[in-house]
N, C-alpha and C positions, 0 to 999 in steps of 0.2 A: 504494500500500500504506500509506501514511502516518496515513491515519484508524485502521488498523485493528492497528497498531502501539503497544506502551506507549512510556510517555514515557522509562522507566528503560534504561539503557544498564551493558554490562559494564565489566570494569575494563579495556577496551582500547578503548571510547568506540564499540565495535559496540552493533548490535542481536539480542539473543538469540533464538532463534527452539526450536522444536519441530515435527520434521516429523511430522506422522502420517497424510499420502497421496500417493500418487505415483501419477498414470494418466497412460496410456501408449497410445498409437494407433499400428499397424498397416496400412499401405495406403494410398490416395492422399486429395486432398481431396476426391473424391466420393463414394468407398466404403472400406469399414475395416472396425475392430474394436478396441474398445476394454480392458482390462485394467487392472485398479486393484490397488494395493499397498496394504492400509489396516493401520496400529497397531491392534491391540484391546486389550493393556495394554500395560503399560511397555516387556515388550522380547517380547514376542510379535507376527508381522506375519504378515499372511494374504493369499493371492491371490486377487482375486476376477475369474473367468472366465465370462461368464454365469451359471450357476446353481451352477459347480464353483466351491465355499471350499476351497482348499488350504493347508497350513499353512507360512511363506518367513519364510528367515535375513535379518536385516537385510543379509547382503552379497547378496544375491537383489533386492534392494529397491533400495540403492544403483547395482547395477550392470546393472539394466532401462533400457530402451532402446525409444523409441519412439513 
């Protein structure tokens, strides 16, 4: 991750980050299904389920599994 990382650090000598996707796989390693959490503004996040956009609380987001 290091390339793709800034150089600036917070006041606790971390690196700050901003999540805005989270997928998530169902099923074994040969067959599944996949499921994406994407931000589309600041504090709006949406599910995306093959062609169903639903609309998901950041704790919906957070607390996906898979």
């Amino acid at each position: 991750m290091t390339p793709f990382m800034s150089e600036k650090k917070n006041a606790y000598g971390d690196f700050r980050f901003s999540l805005y996707a989270v997928v998530n796989h169902v099923g074994t390693i040969d067959t599944g299904h996949y499921t994406a959490y994407v931000r589309h503004q600041k504090d709006t996040w949406v599910k995306c389920d093959d062609h169903v956009i639903t609309m998901a609380s950041l704790k919906q987001v957070l607390d996906s599994e898979g």
